[in-house]
C-alpha positions as CSV (number, residue, x, y, z in Angstrom):
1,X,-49.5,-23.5,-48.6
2,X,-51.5,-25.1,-46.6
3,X,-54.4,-22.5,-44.7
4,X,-53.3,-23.5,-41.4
5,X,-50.1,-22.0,-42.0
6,X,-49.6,-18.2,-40.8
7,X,-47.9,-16.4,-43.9
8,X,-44.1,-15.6,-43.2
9,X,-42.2,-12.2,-43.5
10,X,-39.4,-11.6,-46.0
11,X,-37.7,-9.2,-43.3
12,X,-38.2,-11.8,-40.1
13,X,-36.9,-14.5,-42.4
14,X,-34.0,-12.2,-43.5
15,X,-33.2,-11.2,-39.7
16,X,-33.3,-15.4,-39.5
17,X,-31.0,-15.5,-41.7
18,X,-28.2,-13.5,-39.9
19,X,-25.4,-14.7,-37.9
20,X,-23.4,-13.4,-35.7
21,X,-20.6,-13.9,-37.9
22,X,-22.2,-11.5,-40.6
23,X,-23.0,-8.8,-37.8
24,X,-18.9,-8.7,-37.4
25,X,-18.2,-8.7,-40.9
26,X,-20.3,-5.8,-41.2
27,X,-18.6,-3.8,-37.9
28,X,-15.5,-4.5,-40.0
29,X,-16.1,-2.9,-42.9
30,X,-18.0,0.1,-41.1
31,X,-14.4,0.4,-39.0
32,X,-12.5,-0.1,-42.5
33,X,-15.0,2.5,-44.4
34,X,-14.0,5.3,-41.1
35,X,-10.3,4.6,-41.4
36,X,-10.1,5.4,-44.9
37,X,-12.0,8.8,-44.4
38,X,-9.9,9.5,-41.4
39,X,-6.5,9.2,-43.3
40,X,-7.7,11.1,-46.6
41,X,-8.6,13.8,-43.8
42,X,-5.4,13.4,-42.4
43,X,-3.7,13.6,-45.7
44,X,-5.6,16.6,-46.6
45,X,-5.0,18.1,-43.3
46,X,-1.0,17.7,-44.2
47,X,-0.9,18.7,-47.6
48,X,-3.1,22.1,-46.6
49,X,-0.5,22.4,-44.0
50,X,2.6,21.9,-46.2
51,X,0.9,24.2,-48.8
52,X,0.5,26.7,-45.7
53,X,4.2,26.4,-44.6
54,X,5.5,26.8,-48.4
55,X,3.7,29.7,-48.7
56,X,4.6,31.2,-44.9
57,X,8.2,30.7,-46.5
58,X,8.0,32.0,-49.7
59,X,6.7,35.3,-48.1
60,X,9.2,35.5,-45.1
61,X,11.7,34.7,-47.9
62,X,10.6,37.7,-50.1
63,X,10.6,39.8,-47.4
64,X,14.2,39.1,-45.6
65,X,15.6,39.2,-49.6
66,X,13.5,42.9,-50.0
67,X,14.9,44.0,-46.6
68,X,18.3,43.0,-47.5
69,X,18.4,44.7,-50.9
70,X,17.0,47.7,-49.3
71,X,20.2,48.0,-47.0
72,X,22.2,47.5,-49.4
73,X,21.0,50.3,-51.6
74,X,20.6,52.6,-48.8
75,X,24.4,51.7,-48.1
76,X,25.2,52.5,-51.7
77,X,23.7,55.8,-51.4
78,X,25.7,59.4,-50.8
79,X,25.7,59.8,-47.3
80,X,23.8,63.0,-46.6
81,X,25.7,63.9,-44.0
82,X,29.4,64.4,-46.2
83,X,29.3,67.7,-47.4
84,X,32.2,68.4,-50.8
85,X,34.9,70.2,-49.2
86,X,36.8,70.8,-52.9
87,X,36.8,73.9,-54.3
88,X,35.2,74.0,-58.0
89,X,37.2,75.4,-60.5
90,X,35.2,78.3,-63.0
91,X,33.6,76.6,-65.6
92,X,35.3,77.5,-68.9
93,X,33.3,79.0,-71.4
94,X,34.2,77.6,-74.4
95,X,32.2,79.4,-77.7
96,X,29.6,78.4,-79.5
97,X,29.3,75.2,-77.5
98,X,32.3,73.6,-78.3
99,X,33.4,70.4,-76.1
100,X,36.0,70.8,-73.3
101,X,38.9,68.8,-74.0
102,X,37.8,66.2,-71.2
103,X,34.4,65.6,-73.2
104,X,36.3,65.1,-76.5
105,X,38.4,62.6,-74.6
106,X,35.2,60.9,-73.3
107,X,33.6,61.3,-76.4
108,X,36.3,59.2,-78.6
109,X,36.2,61.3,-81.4
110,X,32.5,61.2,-81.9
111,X,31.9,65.2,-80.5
112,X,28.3,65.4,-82.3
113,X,26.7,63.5,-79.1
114,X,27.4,66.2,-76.5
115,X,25.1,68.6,-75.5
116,X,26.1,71.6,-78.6
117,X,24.6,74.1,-75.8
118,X,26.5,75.5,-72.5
119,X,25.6,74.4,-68.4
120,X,23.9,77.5,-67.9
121,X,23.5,78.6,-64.5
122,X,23.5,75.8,-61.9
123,X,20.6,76.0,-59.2
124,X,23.0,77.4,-56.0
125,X,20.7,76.1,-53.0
126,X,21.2,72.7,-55.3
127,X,24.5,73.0,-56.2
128,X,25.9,70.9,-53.5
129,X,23.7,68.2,-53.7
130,X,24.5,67.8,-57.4
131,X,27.7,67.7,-56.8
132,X,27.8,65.4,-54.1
133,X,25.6,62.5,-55.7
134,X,27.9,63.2,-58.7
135,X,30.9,62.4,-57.2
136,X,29.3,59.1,-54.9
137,X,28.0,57.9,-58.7
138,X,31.8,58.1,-59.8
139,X,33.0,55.9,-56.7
140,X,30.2,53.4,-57.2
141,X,30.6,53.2,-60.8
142,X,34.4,52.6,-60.7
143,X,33.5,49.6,-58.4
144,X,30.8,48.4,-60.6
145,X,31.3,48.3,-64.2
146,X,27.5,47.7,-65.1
147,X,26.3,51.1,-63.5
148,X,25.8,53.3,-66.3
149,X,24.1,56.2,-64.6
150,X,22.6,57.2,-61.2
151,X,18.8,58.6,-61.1
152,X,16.9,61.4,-58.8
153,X,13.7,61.9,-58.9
154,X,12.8,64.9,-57.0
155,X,9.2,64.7,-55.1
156,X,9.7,60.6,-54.7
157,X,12.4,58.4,-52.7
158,X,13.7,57.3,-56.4
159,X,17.4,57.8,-55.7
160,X,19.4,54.6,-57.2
161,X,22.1,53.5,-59.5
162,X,21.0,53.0,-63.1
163,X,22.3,49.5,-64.4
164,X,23.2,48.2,-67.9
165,X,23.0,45.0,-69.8
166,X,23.5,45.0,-73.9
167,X,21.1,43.3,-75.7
168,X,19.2,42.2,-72.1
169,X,16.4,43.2,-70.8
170,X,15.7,40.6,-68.2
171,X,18.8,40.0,-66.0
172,X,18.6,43.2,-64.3
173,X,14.8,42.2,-63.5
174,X,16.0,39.9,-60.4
175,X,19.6,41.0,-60.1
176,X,20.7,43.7,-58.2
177,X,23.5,46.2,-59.0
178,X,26.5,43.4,-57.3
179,X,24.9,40.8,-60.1
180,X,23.1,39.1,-57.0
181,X,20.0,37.5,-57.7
182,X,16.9,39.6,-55.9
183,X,12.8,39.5,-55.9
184,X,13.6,43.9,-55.9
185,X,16.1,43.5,-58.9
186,X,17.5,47.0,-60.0
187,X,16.7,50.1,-61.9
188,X,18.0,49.3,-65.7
189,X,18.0,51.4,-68.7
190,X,16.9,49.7,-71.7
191,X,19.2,46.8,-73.4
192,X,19.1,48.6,-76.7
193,X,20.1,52.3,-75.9
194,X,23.7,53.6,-77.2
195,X,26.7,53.6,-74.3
196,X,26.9,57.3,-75.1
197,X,24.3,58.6,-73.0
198,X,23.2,61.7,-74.8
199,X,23.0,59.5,-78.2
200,X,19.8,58.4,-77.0
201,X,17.1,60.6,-78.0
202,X,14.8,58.2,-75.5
203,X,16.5,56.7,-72.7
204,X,14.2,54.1,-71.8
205,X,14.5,52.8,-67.8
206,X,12.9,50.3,-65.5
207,X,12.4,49.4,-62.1
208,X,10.1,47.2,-60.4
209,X,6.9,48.8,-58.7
210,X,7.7,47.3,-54.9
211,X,5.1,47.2,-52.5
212,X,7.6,48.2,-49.7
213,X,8.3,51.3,-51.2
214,X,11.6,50.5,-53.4
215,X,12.0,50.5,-56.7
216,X,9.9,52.9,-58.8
217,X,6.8,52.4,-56.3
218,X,7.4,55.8,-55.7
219,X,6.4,56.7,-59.4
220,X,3.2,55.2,-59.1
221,X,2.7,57.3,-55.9
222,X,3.8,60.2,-57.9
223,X,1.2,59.2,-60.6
224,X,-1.6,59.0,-58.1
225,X,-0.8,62.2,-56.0
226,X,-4.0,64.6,-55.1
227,X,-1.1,67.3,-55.9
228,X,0.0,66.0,-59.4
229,X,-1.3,69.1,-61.2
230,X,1.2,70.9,-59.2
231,X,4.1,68.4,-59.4
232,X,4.4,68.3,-63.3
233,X,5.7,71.7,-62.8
234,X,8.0,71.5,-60.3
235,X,9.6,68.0,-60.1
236,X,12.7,67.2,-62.2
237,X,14.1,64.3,-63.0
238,X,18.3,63.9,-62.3
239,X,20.2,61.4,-64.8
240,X,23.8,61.5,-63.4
241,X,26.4,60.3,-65.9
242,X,30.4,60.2,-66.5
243,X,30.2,63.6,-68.3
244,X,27.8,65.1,-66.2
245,X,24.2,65.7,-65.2
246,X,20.9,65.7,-67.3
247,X,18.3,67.7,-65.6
248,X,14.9,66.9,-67.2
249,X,11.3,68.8,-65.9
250,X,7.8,66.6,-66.7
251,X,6.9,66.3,-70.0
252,X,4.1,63.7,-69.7
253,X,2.4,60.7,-67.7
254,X,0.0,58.1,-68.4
255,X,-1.1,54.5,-68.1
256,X,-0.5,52.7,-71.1
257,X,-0.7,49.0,-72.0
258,X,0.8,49.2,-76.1
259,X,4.1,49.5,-75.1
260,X,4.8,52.0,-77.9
261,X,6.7,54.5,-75.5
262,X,9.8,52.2,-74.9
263,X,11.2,52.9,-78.6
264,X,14.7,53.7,-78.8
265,X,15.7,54.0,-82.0
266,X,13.9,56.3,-84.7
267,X,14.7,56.4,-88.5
268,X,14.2,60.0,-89.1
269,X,13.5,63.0,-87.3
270,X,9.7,63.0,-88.5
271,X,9.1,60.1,-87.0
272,X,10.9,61.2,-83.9
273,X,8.0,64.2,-83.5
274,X,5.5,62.1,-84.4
275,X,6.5,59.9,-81.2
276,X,6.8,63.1,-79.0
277,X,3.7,64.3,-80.1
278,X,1.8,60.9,-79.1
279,X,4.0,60.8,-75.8
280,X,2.5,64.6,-75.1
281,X,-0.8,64.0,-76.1
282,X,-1.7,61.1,-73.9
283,X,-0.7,63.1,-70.7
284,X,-2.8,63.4,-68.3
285,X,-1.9,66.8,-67.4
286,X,-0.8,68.6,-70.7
287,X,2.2,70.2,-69.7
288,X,2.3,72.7,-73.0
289,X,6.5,71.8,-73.1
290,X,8.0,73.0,-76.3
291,X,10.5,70.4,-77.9
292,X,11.6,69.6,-80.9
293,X,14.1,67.1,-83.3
294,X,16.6,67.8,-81.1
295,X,14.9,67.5,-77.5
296,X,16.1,64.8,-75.5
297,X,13.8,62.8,-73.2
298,X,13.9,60.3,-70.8
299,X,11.3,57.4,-69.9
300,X,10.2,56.1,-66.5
301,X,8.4,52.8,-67.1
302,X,6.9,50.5,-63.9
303,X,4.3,47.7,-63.7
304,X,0.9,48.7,-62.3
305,X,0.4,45.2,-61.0
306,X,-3.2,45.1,-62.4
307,X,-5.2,42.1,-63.4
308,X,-4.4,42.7,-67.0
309,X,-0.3,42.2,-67.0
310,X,0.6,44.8,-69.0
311,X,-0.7,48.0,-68.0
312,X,2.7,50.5,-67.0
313,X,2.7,53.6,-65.6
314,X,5.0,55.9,-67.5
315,X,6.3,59.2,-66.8
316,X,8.8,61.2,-69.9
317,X,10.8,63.7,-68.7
318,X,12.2,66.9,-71.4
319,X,15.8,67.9,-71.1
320,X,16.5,70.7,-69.6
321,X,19.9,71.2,-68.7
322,X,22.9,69.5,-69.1
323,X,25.6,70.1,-66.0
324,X,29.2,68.7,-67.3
325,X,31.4,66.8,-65.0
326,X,33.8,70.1,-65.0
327,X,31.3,72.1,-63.0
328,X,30.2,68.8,-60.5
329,X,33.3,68.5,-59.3
């Protein structure tokens, strides 16, 4: 290089070097760079919104579908306003326990699974609303042969029919009692108890804990109540069935995730006491309820809907009293 000779810049001779056709290949790909990142946006945009609309649906679907199955149970339900214009007969007193001739029919021979004790005396300022639910469980049961019982739980709004499925636990988890699929599904006693209601030392039943109220919510309400000291001695638990009514008062309730408490079947009467004994011990309120081999209890099971899955509340109930069909009618 001669000395003469200024020294030349790298960046002036690089701006040199530009044309105008490289200025508009470069405002080309700027533009081509933006409409990409304008249609992910855009696809973003629509996929959020699709997500948004799914869910929108899903929800207003649940909710129509719980509204629904809440008419229809409400519709299925005794209307309070009937009163039972029949006259009962006088219950027969038959001695030493012994089955009317109604229960032997029912029974099909097998007389060992009624109640070897008498009604005793039926609650008067109650006795019409026995018989009244009784006799509405009949009607609905003749229409649908899956209904296998009708529960009442005093101190809650539990007041439904009691479904059946042998051997199936699950159907009656979105079905309701017409065998239409629901999000509500139905109360359901256990797959695996016996037909013949009292041959069930547990008898085991479900429902789903519904955040609108339905369902065995109302357990969990019960569970939680600021007056539950007070209601394990005065709520009772009502099992309607064809030969009658089981009346049950609280034994226990608890949260429990071991699912030990839905056993039905128990190989001697040792271990039957050894399961009552557990089932009163984890109470939260100790109740002080005598039983024994022969008690008869009853198990209210619902989801908690905690984090973990399998947390239930659970409330046994003890027989008390047994009402035969004879004196609900």
């Amino acid at each position: 290089m001669n000395e003469t000779e200024e020294p030349t810049s790298r960046f002036a001779d690089s701006c040199d070097a530009y044309t105008a056709h490289d200025l508009r290949n470069m405002e080309r790909g700027r533009r081509r760079t933006n409409l990409l990142s304008l249609v992910l946006r855009c696809v973003i945009i629509a996929v959020c919104i699709a997500m948004l609309g799914y869910s929108v649906y899903e929800i207003a679907e649940k909710l129509i579908d719980d509204q629904l199955a809440a008419a229809a149970y409400a519709a299925l339900r005794a209307d309070p306003q009937e009163t039972v214009t029949l006259a009962r007969s006088k219950h027969l007193q038959e001695p030493s326990g012994m089955p009317t001739v109604l229960q032997m029919l029912n029974a099909d021979g097998k007389y060992e699974d009624y109640i070897p004790t008498p009604d005793g005396n039926v609650d008067p300022d109650r006795a019409s609303h026995y018989a009244q639910i009784y006799a509405n469980f009949i009607t609905r049961a003749d229409q649908y042969p899956n209904m296998y019982a009708w529960i009442c739980m005093t101190d809650t709004v539990v007041d439904y029919p009691v479904m059946w499925k042998e051997y199936d636990n699950d159907y009656y988890l979105a079905h309701d009692f017409r065998g239409q699929e629901s999000h509500s599904g139905s109360i359901f006693a256990d797959g695996w108890v016996s037909p013949n209601y009292y041959g069930n030392r547990n008898m085991v039943l479900y429902g789903h804990n519904m955040k609108n109220g339905s369902m065995f919510h109302s357990v969990k309400t019960w569970c939680n109540s600021a007056k539950i000291k007070t209601l394990v001695n005065t709520t009772q638990i009502e099992i309607y069935t064809r030969e009658g009514l089981y009346i049950y008062e609280i034994l226990s309730y608890y949260i429990d995730d071991t699912f030990f408490y839905d056993e039905t079947e128990f190989e001697s009467d040792e271990e039957y006491l050894a399961f009552l004994d557990k089932v009163a011990g984890k109470s939260y309120v100790k109740t002080g309820r005598a039983y024994n081999a022969d008690s008869r209890i009853c198990t209210l099971i619902t989801c908690t809907n905690g984090s973990d899955g399998d947390s239930r509340y659970v409330v046994h109930g003890l027989l008390k009293q047994f009402v035969s069909s004879d004196s609900l009618r």
